[in-house]
C-alpha positions as CSV (number, residue, x, y, z in Angstrom):
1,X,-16.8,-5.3,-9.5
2,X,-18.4,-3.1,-7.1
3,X,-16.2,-1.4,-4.0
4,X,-13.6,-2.8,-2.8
5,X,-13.3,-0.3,-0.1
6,X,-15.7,2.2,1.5
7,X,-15.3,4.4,4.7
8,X,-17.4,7.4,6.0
9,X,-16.0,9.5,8.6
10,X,-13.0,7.2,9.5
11,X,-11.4,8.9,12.2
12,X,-8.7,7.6,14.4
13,X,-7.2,9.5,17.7
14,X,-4.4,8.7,20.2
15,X,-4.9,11.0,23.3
16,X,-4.9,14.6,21.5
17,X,-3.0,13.9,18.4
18,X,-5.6,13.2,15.5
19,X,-3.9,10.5,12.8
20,X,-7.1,10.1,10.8
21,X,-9.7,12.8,10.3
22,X,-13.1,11.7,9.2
23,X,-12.0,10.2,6.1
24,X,-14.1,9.2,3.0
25,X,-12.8,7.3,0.9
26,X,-14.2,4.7,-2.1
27,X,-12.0,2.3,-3.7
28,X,-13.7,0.6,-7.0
29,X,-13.0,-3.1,-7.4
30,X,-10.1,-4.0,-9.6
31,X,-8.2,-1.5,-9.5
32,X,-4.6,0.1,-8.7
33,X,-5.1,2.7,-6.0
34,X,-2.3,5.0,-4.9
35,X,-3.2,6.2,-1.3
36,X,-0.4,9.3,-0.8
37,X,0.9,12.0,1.3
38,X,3.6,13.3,3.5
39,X,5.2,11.6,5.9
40,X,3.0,11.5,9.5
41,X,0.1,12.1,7.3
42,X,-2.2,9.2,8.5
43,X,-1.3,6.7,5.3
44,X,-0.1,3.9,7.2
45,X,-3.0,4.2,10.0
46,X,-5.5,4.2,7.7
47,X,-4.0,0.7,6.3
48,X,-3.9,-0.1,9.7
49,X,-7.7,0.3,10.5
50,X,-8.6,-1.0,7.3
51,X,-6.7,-4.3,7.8
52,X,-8.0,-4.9,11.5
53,X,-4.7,-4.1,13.5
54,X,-5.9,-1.0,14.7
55,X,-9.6,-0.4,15.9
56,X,-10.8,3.0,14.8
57,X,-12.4,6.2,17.0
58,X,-15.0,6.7,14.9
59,X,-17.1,6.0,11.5
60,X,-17.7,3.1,9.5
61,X,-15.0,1.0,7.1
62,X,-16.2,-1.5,4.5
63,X,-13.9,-3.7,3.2
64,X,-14.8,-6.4,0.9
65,X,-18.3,-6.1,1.4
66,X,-17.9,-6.7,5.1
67,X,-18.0,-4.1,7.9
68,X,-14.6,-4.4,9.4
69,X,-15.9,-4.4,13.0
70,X,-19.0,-6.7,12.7
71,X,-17.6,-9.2,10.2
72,X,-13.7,-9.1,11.1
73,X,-12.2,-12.6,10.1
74,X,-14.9,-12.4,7.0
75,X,-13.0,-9.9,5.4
76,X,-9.9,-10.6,6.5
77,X,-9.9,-13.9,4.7
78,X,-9.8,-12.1,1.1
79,X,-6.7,-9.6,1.8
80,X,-3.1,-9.7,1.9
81,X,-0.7,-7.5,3.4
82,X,2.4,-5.8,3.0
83,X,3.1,-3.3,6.1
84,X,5.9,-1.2,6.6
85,X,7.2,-2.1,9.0
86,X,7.9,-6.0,8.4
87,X,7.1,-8.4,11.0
88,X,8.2,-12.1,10.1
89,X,9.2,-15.0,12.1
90,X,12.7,-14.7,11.9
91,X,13.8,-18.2,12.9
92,X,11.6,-19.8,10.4
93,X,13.2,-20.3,6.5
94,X,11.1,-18.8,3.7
95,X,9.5,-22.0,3.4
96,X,9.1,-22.4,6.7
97,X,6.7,-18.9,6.9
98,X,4.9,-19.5,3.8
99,X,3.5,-22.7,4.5
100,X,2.6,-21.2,7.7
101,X,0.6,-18.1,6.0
102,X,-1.2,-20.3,4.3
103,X,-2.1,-23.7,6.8
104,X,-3.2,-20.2,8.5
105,X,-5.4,-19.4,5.4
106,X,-6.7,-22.9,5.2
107,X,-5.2,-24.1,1.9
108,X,-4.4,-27.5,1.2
109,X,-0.8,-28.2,1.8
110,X,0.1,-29.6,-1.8
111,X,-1.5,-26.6,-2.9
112,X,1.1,-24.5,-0.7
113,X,4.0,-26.8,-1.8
114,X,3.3,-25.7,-5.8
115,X,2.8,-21.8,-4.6
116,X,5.7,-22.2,-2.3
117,X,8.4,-23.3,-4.5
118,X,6.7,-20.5,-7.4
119,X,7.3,-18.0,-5.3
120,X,10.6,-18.6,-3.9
121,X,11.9,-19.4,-7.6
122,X,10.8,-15.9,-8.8
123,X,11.3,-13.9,-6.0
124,X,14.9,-15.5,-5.9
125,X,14.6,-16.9,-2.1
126,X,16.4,-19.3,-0.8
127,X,13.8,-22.9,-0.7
128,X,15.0,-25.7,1.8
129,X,15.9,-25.2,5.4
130,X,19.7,-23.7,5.5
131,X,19.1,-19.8,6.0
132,X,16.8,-18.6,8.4
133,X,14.8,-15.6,7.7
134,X,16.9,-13.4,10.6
135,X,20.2,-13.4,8.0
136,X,18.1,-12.2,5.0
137,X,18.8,-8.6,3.8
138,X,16.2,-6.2,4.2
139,X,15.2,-6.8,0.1
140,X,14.6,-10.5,0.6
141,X,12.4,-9.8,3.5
142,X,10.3,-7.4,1.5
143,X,10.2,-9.9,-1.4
144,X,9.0,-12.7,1.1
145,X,6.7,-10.5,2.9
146,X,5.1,-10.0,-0.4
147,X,4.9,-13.4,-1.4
148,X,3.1,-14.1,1.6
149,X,0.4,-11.8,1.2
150,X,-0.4,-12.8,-2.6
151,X,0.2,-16.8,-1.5
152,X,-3.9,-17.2,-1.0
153,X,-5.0,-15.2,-3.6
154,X,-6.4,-12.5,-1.7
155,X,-9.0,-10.4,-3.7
156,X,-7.9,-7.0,-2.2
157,X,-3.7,-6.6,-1.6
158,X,-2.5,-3.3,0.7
159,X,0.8,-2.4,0.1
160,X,2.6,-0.3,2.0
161,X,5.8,1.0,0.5
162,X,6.4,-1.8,-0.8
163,X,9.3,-0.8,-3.2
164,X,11.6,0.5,-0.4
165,X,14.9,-1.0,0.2
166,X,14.5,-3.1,-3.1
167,X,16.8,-3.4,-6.0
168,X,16.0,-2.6,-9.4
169,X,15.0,-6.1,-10.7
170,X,13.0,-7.0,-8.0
171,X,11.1,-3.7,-8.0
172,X,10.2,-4.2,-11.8
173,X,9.1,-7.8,-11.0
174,X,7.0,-6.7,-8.1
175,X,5.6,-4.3,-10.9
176,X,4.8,-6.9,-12.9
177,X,3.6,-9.2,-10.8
178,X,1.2,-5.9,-9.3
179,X,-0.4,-5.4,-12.9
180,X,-1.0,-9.6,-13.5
181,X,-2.9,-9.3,-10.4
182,X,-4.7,-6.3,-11.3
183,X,-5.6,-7.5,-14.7
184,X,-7.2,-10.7,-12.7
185,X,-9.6,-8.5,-11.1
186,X,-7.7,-8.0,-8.2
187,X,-7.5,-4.4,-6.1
188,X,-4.4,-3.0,-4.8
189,X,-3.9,-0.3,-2.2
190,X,-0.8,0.9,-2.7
191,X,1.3,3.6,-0.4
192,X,4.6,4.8,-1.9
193,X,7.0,8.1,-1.3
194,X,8.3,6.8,-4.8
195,X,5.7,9.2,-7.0
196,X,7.4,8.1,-10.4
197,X,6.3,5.1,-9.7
198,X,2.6,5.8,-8.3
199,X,2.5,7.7,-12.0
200,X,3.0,5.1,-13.6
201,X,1.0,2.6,-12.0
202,X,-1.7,4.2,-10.7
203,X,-5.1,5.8,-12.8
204,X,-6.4,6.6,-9.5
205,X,-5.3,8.4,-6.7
206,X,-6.2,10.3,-3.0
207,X,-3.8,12.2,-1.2
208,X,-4.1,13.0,2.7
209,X,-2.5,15.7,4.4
210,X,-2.7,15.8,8.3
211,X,-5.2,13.0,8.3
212,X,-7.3,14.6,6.0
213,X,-8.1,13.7,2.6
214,X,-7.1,16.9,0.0
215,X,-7.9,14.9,-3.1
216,X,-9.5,11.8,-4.6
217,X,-10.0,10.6,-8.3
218,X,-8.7,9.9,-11.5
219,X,-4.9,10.9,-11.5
220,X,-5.1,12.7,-15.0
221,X,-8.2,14.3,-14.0
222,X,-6.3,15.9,-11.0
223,X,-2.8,16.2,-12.9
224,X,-5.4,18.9,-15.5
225,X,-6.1,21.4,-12.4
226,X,-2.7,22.4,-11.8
227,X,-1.3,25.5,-13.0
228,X,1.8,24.7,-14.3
229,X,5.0,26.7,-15.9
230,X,4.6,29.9,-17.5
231,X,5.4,31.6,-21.2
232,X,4.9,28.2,-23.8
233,X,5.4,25.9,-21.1
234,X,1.9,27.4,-19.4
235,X,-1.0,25.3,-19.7
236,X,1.3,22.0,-19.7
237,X,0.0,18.9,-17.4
238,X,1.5,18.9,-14.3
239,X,3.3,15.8,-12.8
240,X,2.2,13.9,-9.9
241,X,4.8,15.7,-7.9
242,X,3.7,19.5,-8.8
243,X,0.1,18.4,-7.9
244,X,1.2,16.4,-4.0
245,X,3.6,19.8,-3.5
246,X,0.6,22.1,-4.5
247,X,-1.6,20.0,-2.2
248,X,0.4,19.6,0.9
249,X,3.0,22.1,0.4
250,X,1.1,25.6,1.3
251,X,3.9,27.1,4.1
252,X,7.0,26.2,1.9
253,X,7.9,30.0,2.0
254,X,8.5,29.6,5.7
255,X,10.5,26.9,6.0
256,X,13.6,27.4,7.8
257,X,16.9,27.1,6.2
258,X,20.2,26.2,6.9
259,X,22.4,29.7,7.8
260,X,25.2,28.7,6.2
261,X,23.6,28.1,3.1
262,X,21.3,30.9,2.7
């Protein structure tokens, strides 16, 4: 399917503080990619530059085939988008801001309609016009953000924590909706604190660490060169969360703790 994404020396700066430090990264085409790393690490940023809200300092991005900077509504037309932070119209109903996403994308509106009422009906969201996006709880918003960003079936889908503040059911539907796509040929970018799940999902993996990237590759691949346990337990494969801690965890002897506790 070729590359989905491609960067070379990505960097991003604000004044003296360094989010993104020449980062390269390649993303093969149809597949589930879990992008990690500590909090402040330069995850988010990256998603950021990558999906044209943020212009970088320096090096190239590819997305799609399209050079993010040269070509920007190109590739823009083939990706969705879950950010973090959440930023829908508030006083618009779910059916309100989906057929908006996608008269934005160009589709036909009977075609929005069809997708609009699918979505709602499995994402549980209220159709018609009697609640207003602003008195959703935080899940609801999640699960209409995401319906949003799949609505056009976008060829490339960044997710960025996308299972936080979700219940149980919805987070194993999103799951399942995330491996239909993926099966389809679709690539997802996916940022999550939630490793368990990034295990699970994800065959591929980088990790950044103060805006550098400290790994990149097959998850099992890197989950085989950590030294693990000790006695018969030596030797063992180590979790996704012994290889992150052994990547980005080097000064955990001096951390400072709490004197009434020590």
């Amino acid at each position: 399917m070729g590359h989905a994404i491609e960067t070379s020396g990505l960097s991003k700066t604000f004044g003296d503080v360094v989010a993104v430090d020449r980062l390269d990264l390649t993303v093969e085409g149809g597949r589930l990619f879990g992008f990690l790393g500590p909090n402040g690490a330069g995850k988010s940023t990256t998603i950021k530059i990558l999906t044209g809200l943020l212009t970088k300092t320096a090096g190239r991005a590819i997305v799609l085939g399209h050079d993010i900077e040269r070509e920007p509504v190109a590739f823009k037309r083939g990706i969705g988008v879950v950010p973090e932070e959440l930023a829908l119209f508030d006083r618009l109903t779910a059916e309100e801001y989906l057929t908006f996403v996608g008269r934005m994308y160009g589709m036909a509106r009977d075609v929005i309609r069809k997708r609009t009422t699918e979505l709602c009906e499995l994402m549980e969201l209220p159709l018609g016009r009697k609640k207003l996006i602003v008195d959703f709880s935080h899940g609801m918003k999640k699960k209409l953000a995401f319906s949003a960003a799949v609505i056009h079936e976008p060829r490339l889908l960044f997710l960025d924590e996308p299972f936080e503040g979700i219940d149980a059911i919805a987070s194993r539907m999103i799951k399942e909706l995330m491996q239909t796509l993926v099966a389809r040929g679709v690539t997802i970018f996916l940022t999550s604190h939630i490793l368990e799940i990034v295990e699970r999902l994800c065959s591929e993996i980088a990790i950044i660490h103060r805006g550098r990237l400290v790994a990149c590759g097959p998850l099992d691949a890197l989950k085989r060169g950590v030294a693990v346990g000790s006695g018969e337990a030596q030797g063992a494969t180590a979790t996704l969360e012994e290889l992150f801690l052994s990547l980005v965890e080097h000064d955990a002897d001096a951390r400072p703790t709490l004197s009434w506790l020590a």
